[in-house]
N, C-alpha and C positions, 0 to 999 in steps of 0.2 A: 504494500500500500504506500502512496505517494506520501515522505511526509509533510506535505501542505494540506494533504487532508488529513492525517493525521492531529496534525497543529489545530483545524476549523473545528473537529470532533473534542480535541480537547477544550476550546474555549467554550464551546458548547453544553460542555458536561459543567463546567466551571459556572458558566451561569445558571443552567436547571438547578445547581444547587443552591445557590444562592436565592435565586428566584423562589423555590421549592421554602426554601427553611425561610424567608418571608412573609411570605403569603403564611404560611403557619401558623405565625403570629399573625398576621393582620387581618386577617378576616374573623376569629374570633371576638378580635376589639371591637373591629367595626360594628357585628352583630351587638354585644353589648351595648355598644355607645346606640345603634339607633333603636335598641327595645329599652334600650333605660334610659337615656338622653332626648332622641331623638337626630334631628338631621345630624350626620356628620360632620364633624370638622377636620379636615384632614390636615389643619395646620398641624393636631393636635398627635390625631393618629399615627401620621407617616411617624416620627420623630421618636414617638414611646415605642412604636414595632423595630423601629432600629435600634432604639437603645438597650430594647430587651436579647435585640439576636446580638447586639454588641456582647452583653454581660453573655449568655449565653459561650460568647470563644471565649470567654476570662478577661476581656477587656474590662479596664476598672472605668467604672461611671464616680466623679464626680460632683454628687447633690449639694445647690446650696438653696435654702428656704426661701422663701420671698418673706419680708418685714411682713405683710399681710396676714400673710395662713400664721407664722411670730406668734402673731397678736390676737389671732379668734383661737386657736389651739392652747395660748399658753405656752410651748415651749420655750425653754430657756436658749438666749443666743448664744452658749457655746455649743451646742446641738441645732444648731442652724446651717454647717458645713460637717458633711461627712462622705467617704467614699463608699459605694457598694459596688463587692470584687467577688462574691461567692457569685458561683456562677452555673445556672441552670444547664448544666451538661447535656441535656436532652438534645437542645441545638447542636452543639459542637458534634457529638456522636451521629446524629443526620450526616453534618459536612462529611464528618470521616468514612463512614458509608461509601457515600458519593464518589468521593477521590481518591478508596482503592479501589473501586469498580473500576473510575476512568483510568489510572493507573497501569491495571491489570488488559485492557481493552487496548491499549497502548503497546503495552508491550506484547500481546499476543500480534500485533501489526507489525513489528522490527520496529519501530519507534519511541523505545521508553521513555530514555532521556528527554525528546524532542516532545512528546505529550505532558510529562511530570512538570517540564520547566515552561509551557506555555499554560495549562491547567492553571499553575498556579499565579502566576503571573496574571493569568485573565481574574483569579477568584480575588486579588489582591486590588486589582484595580475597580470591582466591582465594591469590594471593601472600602476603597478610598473613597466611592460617589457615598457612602452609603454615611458613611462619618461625614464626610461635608455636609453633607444636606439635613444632617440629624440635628446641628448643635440647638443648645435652647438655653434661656438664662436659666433656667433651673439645670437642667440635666445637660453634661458634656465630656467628651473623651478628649485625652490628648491623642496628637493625629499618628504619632507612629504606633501606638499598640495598638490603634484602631485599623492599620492597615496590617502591621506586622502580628496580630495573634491570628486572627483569622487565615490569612496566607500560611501562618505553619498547623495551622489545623487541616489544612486542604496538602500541604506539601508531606507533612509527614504522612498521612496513608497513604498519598499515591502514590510516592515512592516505595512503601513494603507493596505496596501492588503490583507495583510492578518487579522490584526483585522476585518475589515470589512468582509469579507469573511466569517471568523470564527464564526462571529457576528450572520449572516442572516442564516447561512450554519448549525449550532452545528457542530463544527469541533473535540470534545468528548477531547475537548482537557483544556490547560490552558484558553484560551480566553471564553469557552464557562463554566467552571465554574465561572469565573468573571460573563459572563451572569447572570446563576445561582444567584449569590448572588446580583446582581443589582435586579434581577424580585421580589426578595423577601422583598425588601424595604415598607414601607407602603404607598399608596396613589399613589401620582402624582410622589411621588419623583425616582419609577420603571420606569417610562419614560423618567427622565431628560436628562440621557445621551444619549441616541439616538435621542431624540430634539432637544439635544444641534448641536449633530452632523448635522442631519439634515439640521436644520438654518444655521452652518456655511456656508456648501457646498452650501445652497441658496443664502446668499450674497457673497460668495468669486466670485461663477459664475457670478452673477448679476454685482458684479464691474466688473467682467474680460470682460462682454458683454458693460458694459457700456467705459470703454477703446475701445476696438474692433470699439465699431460705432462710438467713437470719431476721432479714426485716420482714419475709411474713411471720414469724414465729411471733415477731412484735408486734405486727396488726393483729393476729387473735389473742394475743395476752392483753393486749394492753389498746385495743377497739376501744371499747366504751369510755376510754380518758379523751380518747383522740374527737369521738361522738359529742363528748360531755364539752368541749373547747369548742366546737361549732356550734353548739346550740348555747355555752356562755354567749355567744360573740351576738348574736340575732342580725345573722345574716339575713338578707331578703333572696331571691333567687338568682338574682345579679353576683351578690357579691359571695354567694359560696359557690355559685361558678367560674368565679377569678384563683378563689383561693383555690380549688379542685384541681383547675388549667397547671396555676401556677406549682401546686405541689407534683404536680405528672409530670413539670419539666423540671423540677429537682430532683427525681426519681434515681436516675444515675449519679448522682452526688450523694443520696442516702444510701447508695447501696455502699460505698466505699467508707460510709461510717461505721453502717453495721458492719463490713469485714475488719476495719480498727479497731473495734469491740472484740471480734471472733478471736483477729492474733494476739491482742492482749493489751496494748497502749492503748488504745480507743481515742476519743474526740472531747471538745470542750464546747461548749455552747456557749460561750462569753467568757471574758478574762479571767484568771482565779478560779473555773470550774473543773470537771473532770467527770466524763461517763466513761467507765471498762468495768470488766469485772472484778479489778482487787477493790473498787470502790465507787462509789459515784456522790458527789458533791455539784450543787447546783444550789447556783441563787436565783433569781428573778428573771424568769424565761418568758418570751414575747410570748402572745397566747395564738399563736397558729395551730390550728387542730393537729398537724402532723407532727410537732414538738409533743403533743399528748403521749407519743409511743416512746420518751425517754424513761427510764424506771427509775424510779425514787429511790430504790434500794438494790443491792444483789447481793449475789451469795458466792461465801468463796467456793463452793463448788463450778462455778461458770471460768472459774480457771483451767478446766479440762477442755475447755472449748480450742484453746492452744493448742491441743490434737490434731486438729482437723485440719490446721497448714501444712502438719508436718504428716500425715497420712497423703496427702496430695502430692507432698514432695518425696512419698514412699511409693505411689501411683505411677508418677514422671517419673522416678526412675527403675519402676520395673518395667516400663513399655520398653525404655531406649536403651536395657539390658538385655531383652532378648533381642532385641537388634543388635546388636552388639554380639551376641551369643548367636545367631543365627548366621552372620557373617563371620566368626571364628572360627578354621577349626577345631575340631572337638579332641584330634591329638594335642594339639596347644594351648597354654594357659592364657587368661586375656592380659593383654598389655596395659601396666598401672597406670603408664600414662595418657593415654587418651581418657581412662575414665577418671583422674585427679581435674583431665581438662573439662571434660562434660558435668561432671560436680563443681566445680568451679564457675563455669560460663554460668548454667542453667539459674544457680544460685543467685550469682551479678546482675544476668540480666531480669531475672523477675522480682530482685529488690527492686532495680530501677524500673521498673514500671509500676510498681507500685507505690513509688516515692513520688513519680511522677501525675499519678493520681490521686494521692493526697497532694499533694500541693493544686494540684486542678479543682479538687471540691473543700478547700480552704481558702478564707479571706476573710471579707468584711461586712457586716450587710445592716449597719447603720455604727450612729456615734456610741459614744464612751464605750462598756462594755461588751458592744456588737462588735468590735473593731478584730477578735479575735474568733471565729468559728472555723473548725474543723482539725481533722488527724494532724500531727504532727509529722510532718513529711521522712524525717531522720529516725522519730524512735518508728516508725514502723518500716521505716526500709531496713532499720538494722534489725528489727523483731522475726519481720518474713523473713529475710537472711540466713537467720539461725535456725529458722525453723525448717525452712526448706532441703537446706545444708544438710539436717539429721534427718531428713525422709531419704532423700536423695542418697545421701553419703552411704545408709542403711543399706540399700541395694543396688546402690555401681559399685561400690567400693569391699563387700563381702566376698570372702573368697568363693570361689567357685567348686562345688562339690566334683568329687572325680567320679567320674561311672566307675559301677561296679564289674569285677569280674570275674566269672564261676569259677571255682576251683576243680579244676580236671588233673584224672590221672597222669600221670607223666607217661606212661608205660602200660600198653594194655598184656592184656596176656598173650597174645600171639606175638609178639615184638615190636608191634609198630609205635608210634609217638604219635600219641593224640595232639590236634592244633586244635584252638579253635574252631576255624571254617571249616574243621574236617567232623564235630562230633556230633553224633543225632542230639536233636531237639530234647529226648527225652534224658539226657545226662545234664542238660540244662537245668531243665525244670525238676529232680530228681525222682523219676516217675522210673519204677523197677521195668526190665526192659520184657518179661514173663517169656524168657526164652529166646529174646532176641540174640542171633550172632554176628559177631563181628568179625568183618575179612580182607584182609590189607590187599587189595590190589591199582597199582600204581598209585601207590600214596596216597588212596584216596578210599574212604570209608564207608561203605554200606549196610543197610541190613540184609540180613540173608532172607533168602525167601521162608524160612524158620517162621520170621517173627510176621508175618500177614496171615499165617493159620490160625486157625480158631482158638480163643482163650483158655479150651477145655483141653487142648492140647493135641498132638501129631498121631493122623490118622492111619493105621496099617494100611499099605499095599492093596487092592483089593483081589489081584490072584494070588495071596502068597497067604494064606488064614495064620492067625497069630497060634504060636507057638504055647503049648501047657508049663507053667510055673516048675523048673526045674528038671523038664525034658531036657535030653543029649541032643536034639536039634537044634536049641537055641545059643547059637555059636557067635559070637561076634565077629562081624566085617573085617575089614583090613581098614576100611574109614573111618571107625565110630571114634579112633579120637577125633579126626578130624569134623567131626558130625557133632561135637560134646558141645551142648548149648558153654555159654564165658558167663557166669553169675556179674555180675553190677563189680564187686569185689573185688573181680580179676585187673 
């Protein structure tokens, strides 16, 4: 594919998104404003839908009060200026969506490079109109976070879009000469990167699922506080459909509290507080229904919840052990060092994405005491660390059991040397052979046609009538040694 149309499809994808995660916001306003207001105003609207998808990348808004609202509310004028930075990740996870599809779409065309760096480029400058035309005397960004967060929400997925893409795909391109020279490493160590990756994506999921069922566990514990905070508040139908919206695009930021909670540092909801499970301390919490799911109290039993990272990091690395063991082989023991690297990387990189998620659903989201919500970015990168580290470590790093193997005679009774691939099945499994013989011909072992007769045992002749017990007829052969069934023993 041409890449100028490469280039047209990725601006393309650059704007659906942006357009896409817009309109999201702005037509829910709209409705509101013309069933509770009436006409719109679009000075009003444009302005607050951009400001919302602004906060949404992490862009910090801002707020300064008018003397006005001052003076009919009461507040005091050193809460008259404050920033709000916590940021409704529901938006930014759309963009990223978006820009490893277009990413990935790129690079399956042999144009990765040329898509990633015009995508973004286009979603940056889309960014720029979107902050110009936002500012307002209350609410406003400065102009480089408002171009530059958004631009690395779109660049960073479409660029794992596109390595990955490139990766699985041979995109004939940069990514897939890296291939190339990975595969030609010696041993185990062709594999490390793509194990690495692997595992990461197995425990970033596995936290992400272990957050996820944390915070249902908190909507059915702790429902009816959450109920009991909407019906304090005497919304009208308007305005617990703001708060509804607005708690669904904090969704993704709650989830990486409750995983803060699960590996054991947890989050603070204002300066001075503290929810985990060695304790929870909380002062005076804004009354948003969805703060209803924090617990007044816990039990140190919810410290076993620290388990559950480090099962995940027991999970991650028994997948990318039997990879590891499936490419080995099974004469040879595995090599400590690729797997010190794989426990290592997997470790590194899922702190850091987890550090980078707590810092993504931490900030600020009014004055004085609001100025500090969410996980501490450091104790839980180093908390998953350690935890991972001992799932992980537990099963790359365990030696490897040796197959077992049967003990056979050295020496049968006719002269030959049992081997392995030479002895029946039933000295394996030690199943008595009821007669079976053994007979060395060209090195190699048989049973005799002995052992396929009947269990009850070898039938006479049928023209030769058997012989009376201690008759002069019953003379032995010139064969019967060589006819004498070999007991197990011999």
């Amino acid at each position: 594919m041409y890449r100028l149309l490469v280039a047209l499809l990725a601006a393309v994808d650059a704007l659906v998104a942006a357009a896409v995660g817009i309109t999201v916001i702005l037509a829910p306003l709209t409705l509101l404003w013309v069933f509770g207001i009436g006409e719109p105003d679009w000075g009003s609207l444009w302005p607050t839908a951009a400001n919302v998808w602004q906060l949404g990348h992490a862009v910090p808004l801002a707020v300064t009060l008018p003397a006005e609202y001052l003076a009919a509310t009461g507040i005091s004028a050193d809460a008259a200026s404050f920033t709000v930075s916590l940021a409704p990740l529901a938006f930014g996870a759309f963009t990223a969506i978006f820009a490893a599809r277009s990413g990935r779409r790129a690079a399956r065309a042999g144009a990765s490079i040329t898509g990633v760096l015009v995508g973004t480029a286009a979603f940056a400058a889309i960014a720029a109109g979107i902050a110009i035309t936002s500012v307002t005397p209350t609410i406003s960004a400065e102009l480089w976070p408002a171009i530059g967060f958004p631009a690395l929400f779109y660049l960073v997925p479409s660029l794992c879009g596109a390595i990955v893409a490139g990766w699985t795909d041979n995109d004939a391109g940069v990514i897939d000469r890296v291939r190339e020279r990975v595969e030609a490493l010696p041993d185990i160590w062709a594999l490390v990167p793509g194990l690495v990756v692997r595992g990461t994506a197995i425990v970033v999921m596995g936290l992400v699922g272990l957050g996820a069922a944390a915070l249902v566990v908190a909507v059915i514990v702790r429902g009816p506080q959450m109920l009991s905070l909407y019906q304090a508040g005497n919304f009208d139908a308007i305005g617990a459909t703001v708060f509804a919206l607005g708690q669904l695009a904090y969704l993704p930021t709650l989830v990486i509290w409750a995983l803060a909670f699960v590996a054991g540092p947890g989050f603070a909801v204002g300066t001075g507080t503290a929810v985990s499970p060695a304790g929870t301390q909380l002062g005076a919490v804004p009354g948003i229904p969805v703060l209803g799911l924090l617990p007044e109290q816990t039990s140190s039993w919810l410290l076993l919840l620290a388990l559950l990272p480090v099962a995940v990091g027991a999970f991650a690395g028994w997948v990318v052990r039997s990879r590891v063991v499936a490419a080995t082989p099974k004469a040879g023991g595995e090599p400590v060092g690729p797997m010190l690297a794989l426990t290592a990387a997997i470790t590194a990189l899922s702190a850091s994405v987890v550090a980078l998620g707590a810092v993504l659903a931490s900030g600020a989201f009014g004055p004085g005491r609001l100025a500090d919500i969410g996980p501490a970015a450091g104790a839980i990168a180093i908390t998953v660390g350690v935890e991972v580290a001992v799932g992980c470590g537990i099963l790359l790093l365990s030696p490897r059991p040796r197959a077992r193997t049967p003990s056979l005679p050295e020496t049968g009774g006719n002269g030959w040397t049992a081997r392995p691939s030479e002895v029946s099945p039933f000295w394996r499994d030690n199943v008595p052979f009821d007669g079976a013989t053994f007979r060395a011909d060209d090195a190699h072992t048989e049973l005799a046609p002995e052992a396929e007769q009947d269990a009850s045992g070898p039938k006479p002749p049928e023209d030769t009538p058997p012989s009376e017990p201690g008759s002069s007829d019953a003379t032995p052969t010139a064969d019967a040694d060589e006819a004498k069934p070999l007991s197990p023993l011999d």
